[in-house]
C-alpha positions, 0 to 999 in steps of 0.5 A, spaced: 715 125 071 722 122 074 726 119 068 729 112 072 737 112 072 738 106 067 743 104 063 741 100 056 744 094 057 749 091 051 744 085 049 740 092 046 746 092 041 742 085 038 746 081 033 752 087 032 758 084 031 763 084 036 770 086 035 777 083 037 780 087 043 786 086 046 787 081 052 785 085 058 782 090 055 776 093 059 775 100 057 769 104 055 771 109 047 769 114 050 774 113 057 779 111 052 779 117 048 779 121 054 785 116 057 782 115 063 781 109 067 774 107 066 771 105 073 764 102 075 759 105 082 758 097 085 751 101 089 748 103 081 746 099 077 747 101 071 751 099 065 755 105 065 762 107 067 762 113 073 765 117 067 760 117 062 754 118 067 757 125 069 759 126 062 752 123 059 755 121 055 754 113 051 758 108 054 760 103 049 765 098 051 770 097 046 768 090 043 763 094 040 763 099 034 764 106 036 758 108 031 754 104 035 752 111 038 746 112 034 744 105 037 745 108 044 741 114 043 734 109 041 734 106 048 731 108 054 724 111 056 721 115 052 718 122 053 711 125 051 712 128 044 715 120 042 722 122 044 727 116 046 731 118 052 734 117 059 736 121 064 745 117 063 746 118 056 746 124 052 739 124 049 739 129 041 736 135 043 729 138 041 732 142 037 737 136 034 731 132 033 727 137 028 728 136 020 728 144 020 733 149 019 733 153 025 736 159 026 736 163 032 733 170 032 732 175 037 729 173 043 729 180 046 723 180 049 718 180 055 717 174 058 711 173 058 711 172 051 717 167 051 712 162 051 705 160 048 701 154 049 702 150 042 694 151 039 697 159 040 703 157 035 701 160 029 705 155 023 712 157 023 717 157 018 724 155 017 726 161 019 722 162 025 723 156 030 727 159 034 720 159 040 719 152 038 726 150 039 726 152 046 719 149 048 721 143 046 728 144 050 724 145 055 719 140 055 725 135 055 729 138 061 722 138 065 720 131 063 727 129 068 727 134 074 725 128 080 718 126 081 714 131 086 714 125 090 721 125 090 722 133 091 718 133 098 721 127 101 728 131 100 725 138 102 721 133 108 728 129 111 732 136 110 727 141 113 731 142 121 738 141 118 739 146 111 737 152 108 739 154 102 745 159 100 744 160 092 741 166 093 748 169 095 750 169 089 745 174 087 742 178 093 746 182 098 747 181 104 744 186 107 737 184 103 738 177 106 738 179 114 732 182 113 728 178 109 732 172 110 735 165 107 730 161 103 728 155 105 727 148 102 720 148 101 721 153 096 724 148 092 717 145 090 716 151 087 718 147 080 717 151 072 712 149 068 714 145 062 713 152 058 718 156 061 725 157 058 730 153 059 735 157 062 730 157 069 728 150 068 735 149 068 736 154 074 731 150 079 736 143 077 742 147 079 739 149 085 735 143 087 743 140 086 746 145 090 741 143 095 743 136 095 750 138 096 748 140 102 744 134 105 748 130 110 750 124 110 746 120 115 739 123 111 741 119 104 739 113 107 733 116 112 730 118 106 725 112 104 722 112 098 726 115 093 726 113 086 733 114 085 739 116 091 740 123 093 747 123 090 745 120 084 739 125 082 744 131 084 748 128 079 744 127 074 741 135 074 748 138 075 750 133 068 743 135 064 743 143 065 750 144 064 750 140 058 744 142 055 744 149 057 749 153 061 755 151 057 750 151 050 752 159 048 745 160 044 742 161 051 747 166 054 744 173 054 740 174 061 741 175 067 738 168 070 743 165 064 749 168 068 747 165 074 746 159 072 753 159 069 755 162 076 751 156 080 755 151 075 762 154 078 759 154 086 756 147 085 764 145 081 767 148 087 763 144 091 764 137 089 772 139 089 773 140 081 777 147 082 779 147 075 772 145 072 769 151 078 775 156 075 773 154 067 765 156 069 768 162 073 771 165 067 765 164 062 761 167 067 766 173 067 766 173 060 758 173 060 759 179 065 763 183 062 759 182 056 753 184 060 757 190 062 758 189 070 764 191 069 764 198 067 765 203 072 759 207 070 754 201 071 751 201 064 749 194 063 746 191 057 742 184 060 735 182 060 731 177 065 726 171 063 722 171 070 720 179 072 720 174 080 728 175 079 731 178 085 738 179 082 744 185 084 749 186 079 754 189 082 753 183 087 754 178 082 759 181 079 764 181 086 762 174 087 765 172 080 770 176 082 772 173 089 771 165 086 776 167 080 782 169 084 780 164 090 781 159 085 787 162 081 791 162 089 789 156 090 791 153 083 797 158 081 793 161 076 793 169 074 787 173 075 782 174 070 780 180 071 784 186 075 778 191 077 779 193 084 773 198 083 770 193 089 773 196 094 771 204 093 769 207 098 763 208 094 761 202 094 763 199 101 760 206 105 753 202 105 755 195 106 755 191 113 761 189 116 761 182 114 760 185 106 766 190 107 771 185 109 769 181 103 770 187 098 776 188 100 779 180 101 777 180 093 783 186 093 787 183 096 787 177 092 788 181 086 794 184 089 798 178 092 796 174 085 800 181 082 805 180 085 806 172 085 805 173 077 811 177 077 819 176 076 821 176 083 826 182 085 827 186 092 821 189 091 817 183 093 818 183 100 816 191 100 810 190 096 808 184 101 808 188 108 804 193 104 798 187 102 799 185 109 798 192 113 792 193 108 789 186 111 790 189 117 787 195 115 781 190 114 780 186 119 780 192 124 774 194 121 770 189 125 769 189 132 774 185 135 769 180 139 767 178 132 774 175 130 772 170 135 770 163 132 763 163 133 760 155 136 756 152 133 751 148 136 748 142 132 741 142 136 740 149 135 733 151 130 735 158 128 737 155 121 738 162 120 744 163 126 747 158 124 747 159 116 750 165 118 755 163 124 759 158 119 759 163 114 763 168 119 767 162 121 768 161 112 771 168 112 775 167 118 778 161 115 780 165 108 782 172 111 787 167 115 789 164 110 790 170 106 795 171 111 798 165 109 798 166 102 802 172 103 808 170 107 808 163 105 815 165 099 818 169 106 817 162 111 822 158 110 828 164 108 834 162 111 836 167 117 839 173 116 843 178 120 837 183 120 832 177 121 827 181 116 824 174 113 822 173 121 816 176 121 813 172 115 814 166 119 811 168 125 805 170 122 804 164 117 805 160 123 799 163 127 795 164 121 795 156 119 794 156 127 787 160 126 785 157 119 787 149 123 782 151 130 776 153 125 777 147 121 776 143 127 770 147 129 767 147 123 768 140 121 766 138 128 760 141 127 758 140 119 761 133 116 759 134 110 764 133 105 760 138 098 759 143 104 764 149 105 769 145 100 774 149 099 776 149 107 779 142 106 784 145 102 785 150 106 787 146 112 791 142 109 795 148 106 796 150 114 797 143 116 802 143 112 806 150 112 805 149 120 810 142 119 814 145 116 814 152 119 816 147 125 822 143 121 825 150 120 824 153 127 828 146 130 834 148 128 835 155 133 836 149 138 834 153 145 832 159 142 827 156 137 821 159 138 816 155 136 818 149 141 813 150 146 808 150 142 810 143 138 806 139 141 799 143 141 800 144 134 802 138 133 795 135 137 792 139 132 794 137 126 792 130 128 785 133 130 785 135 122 788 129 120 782 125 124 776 130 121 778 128 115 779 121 116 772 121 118 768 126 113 772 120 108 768 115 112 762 117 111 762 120 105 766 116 101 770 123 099 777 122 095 780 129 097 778 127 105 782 121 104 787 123 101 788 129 105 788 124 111 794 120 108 798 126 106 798 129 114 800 122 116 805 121 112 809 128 115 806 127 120 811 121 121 818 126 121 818 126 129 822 132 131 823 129 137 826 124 136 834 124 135 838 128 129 839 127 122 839 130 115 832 132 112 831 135 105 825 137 102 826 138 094 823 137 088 826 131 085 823 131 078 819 125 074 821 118 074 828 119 070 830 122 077 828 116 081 831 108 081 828 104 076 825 100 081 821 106 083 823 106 091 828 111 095 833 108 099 831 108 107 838 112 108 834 118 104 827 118 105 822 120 109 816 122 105 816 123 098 810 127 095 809 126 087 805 131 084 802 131 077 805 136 073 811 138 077 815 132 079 817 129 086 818 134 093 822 129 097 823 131 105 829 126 106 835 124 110 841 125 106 848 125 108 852 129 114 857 131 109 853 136 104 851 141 110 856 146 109 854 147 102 848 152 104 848 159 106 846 158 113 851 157 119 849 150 121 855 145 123 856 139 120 853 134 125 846 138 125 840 135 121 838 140 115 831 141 111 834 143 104 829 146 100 831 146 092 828 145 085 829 140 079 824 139 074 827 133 070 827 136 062 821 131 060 816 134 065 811 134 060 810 142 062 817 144 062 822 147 056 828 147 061 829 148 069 823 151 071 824 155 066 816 157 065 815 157 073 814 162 078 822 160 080 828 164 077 833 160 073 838 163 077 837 158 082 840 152 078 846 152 077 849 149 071 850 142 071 842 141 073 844 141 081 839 145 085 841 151 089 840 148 096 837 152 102 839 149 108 836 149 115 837 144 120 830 139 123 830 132 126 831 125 124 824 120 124 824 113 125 822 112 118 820 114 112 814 113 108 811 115 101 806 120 099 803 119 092 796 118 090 795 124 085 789 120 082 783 118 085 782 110 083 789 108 086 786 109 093 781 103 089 787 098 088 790 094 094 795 098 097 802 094 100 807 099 104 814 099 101 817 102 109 817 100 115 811 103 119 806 098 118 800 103 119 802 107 114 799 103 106 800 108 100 800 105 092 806 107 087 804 113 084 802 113 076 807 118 075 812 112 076 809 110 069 809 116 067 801 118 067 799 124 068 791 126 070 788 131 065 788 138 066 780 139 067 780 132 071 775 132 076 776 130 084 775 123 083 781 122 078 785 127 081 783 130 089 789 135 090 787 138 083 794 142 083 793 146 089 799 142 092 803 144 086 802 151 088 803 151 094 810 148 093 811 153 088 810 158 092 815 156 099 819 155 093 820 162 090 825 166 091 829 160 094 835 162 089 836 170 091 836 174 097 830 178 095 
């Protein structure tokens, strides 16, 4: 049965005595607790702020008494034991709404025991109820999976553009080219209400993922449809890790561990990175528990279903991969150091596309060792041993492979396709491998050996590839949930690809990058473009926001005339004038990132070009590159005295120790600052002189910062700007 999406009105609450709040006040408990800003979706019609319907939980306006929960979970439709519930608030639990005591017991069982019809229950006692328990559960999460109805409309509408890729999860690869990907008719293959709920749980994670596939133009084809597909991909992703894979009680199968693993796919999908890295770390430690880590391969698991096709070695490797995919992009350590995917053993029988995979998760492994590490003179020494071991792996694939694959949108080989993009995914993320591993080394000034030459180039040539790929892709896939982490990888090339060329700008005639400026610069527009479009359509904050920050560097125009640039962390608002604006005699843009401080790419003064190590005279333009976290970032104890720089790099008297190189003037300057995604809501009003560009104040200007595990809608660049920055800035203080 399809539960409506329907929020209980507040004229419920009957004669409830309203509260005084103060003039102005709108928010919601449970946003408040959470100090978030409680918004509504105009196109649902529903009581509840978006926060609360992704959480499940109660909405209760302020004027009301917070313990008004009880009264919340009353209403709603009502399920066919008599419970009360909807498919928006946290409903009780089976399990929560039983008189009885109920203690787990061992559920090492087969699983065609798990579950008897309930004329077969023998009368249990307060110690036996642990199958009721789970039946009930069970009956509650299937009375709220969608209507057949709805199921084979979706399957219908999306039959000639999507297939289903939650098997790579668990299969190799070599098994899904032979027998191939599963198709959405699959999906109306729904669990019976006298399953477990770990593999109910599992049907709504992959219905949801699917949906996350769905392009654009077919939610509003879809006719029919109790509720919009984004609504019912929300609210099955919201209930089965609610209820189940984050409810320790389930955990001990193998379908549980994919269910945990689906949880951190479809996170990443829709650009939560940290709550994706959080899933990722309970499915580690869940595997490790499970003993995939042992080199001997003695695992101790059982499964519900005797259908479950499951490799555990597999598995294991895609938890791993994910983990350290996130751990780069968020400047967080490696959960785990296990290399033993990489063993000869391992990748002897695996395809080509596999292997590359084994040894990417090394990689990873390796260069997060060494950004983990206090930068020494060993680090430029164990970077080209990583880089000639990257090398080492993209020979093992025939060159033609390396070709970025075309995809054609009329094409009915669902199956090429799937696998076209995934080549084109891996592509992106051995190139931008590349890029993560020399990005300390990029902007280094010059030396008399020219030995931080190499690391420029190539990360020029990798953004390059990563940005080609990016614009074939998303020329051909435009939408936003599908191959998220591309977005941010592209907007990390864009941005060490300016960047790259601000440096270059100041050999003059011997600049070697000058002929390919403008192309690249083409390029990056081409992104900028794309990203625009997938917001457009999709109403996506990260697309939007990505699109706003390449036009911001975008505006530092290297062709026109010559004048001072500085790029620097400038710290938080005490470093700021009051009124919360940088002069146009300083500024060109100005980045606020959460959790970081202020990186500024601004004109300054002739007179301080003789202060940095480079030989440029005074009259050239310098980008200056240095670091300042003022001493009330909420993260800090000192001057960077946590992060990835050393404190040598600061002097005494808390001025940064600049890095100088010359790059050009741009007519003017802008500010970039939208950490959090409600300030693109508000209207926006320029404080510069280019009338195309509109960017709000940034809430640290207030100084707010976004939770750390807010989602993308509250926070779309998720720290992966903070990365960045921090690794161009590492090392900045000594010649290593």
């Amino acid at each position: 049965m399809s539960v409506p999406h329907v929020a209980p009105s507040h004229d419920a609450y009957g004669q409830a005595k309203r509260r005084k709040v103060r003039k102005g006040t709108h928010s919601c408990w449970e946003c408040k607790r959470r100090k978030m800003k409680c918004r509504f979706d105009p196109r649902i019609a529903s009581t509840s702020c978006n926060g609360c319907r992704r959480r499940g939980s109660p909405c209760i306006s302020q004027e009301f008494p917070e313990d008004l929960e009880d009264v919340l979970m009353s209403i709603g439709t009502t399920s066919s034991d008599g419970t009360s519930f909807d498919g928006r608030t946290r409903p009780a639990t089976p399990c929560e709404r039983t008189d009885r005591i109920l203690t787990p017991v061992s559920t090492i069982m087969e699983p065609s025991q798990y579950y008897k019809s309930p004329e077969q229950y023998p009368r249990t006692t307060r110690n036996d109820t642990s199958q009721f328990k789970y039946e009930r559960l069970s009956r509650f999460l299937h009375e709220l999976l969608p209507s057949r109805a709805d199921t084979e409309s979706i399957c219908k509408a999306s039959r000639h553009s999507s297939i289903l890729s939650h098997e790579l999860l668990t299969t190799p690869y070599t098994t899904l080219y032979q027998n191939g990907l599963q198709t959405p008719e699959s999906l109306l293959m729904t669990p019976q209400p006298n399953m477990h709920p770990v593999l109910i749980a599992r049907h709504m994670l992959q219905l949801a993922l699917f949906l996350q596939h769905l392009p654009p133009d077919l939610h509003k084809e879809i006719e029919g449809l109790s509720e919009p597909p984004r609504v019912i991909m929300e609210r099955l992703a919201d209930l089965a890790i609610y209820h189940v894979t984050t409810n320790e009680s389930l955990i001990g199968s193998i379908e549980s561990l994919e269910c945990i693993m689906l949880e951190s796919l479809y996170q990443v999908n829709i650009g939560n990175l940290r709550r994706s890295w959080v899933a990722g770390r309970r499915a580690m430690s869940l595997a490790q528990l499970m003993g995939f880590h042992r080199p001997d391969n003695q695992t101790l698991y059982k499964a519900l279903d005797p259908q479950t096709k499951y490799d555990s070695r597999i598995m294991w490797l895609r938890i791993m991969t994910l983990d350290r995919q996130l751990c780069l992009l968020l400047g967080l350590p490696e959960g785990c150091t296990d290399h033993s995917m990489a063993s000869e053993t391992h990748i002897a029988n695996d395809c080509p596309m596999g292997r590359l995979e084994q040894l990417h998760c090394v990689a990873m492994s390796r260069i997060l060792e060494r950004n983990a590490s206090k930068p020494s003179g060993q680090d430029l020494a164990a970077t080209r041993a990583i880089d000639l071991d990257l090398q080492k792996a993209a020979s093992s694939l025939p060159s033609k492979w390396w070709l970025a694959p075309k995809l054609d949108n009329a094409s009915n080989d669902l199956q090429a396709v799937f696998w076209d993009t995934r080549r084109l995914v891996l592509q992106i993320c051995h190139y931008n491998l590349l890029n993560q591993l020399h990005l300390p080394y990029m902007l280094r000034p010059s030396s008399a050996e020219n030995k931080y030459e190499y690391s420029r180039i190539t990360c020029v040539n990798a953004s390059r590839e990563v940005l080609s790929r990016y614009n074939s892709l998303r020329s051909f896939n435009r939408i936003a949930y599908s191959c998220r982490t591309v977005d941010f990888l592209a907007l990390m090339a864009a941005m060490a690809l300016l960047l790259a060329h601000m440096d270059s700008h100041s050999d003059g005639a011997e600049n070697l990058l000058a002929n390919q400026y403008l192309s690249d610069r083409g390029t990056i527009e081409q992104v900028q473009e794309h990203m625009s479009e997938i917001n457009r359509l999709n109403s996506d904050e990260l697309s939007a926001q990505s699109a706003d920050l390449l036009k911001s560097l975008l505006a530092i125009d290297l062709e026109k005339g010559h004048g001072r640039v500085s790029v620097r962390e400038a710290g938080s608002e005490g470093m700021l004038p009051h009124d919360g604006m940088v002069s146009e005699e300083e500024s060109v843009v100005r980045v606020h990132i959460p959790y970081f401080g202020v990186i500024r790419i601004a004109r300054e003064k002739q007179q301080a070009a003789t202060t940095g190590p480079s030989s440029s005279s005074n009259s050239e333009a310098q980008l200056r590159l240095s670091s300042l976290r003022h001493p009330t970032d909420p993260l800090s104890t000192g001057p960077l005295s946590s992060g990835p720089l050393s404190t040598s790099s600061i002097s005494t008297n808390n001025t940064p120790n600049p890095l100088f190189f010359p790059v050009a003037y741009t007519a003017a300057p802008h500010e970039f600052s939208a950490p959090f995604a409600h300030q693109q809501q508000q209207p926006c009003q320029t404080t510069f002189s280019d009338p195309g560009l509109s960017l709000t104040p940034s809430p640290l200007m207030q100084g707010g910062h976004p939770g750390l595990a807010a989602g993308g809608e509250d926070w779309a660049f998720q720290g992966v700007d903070m990365a960045f920055f921090e690794s161009i800035m590492r090392n900045v203080g000594g010649d290593v």
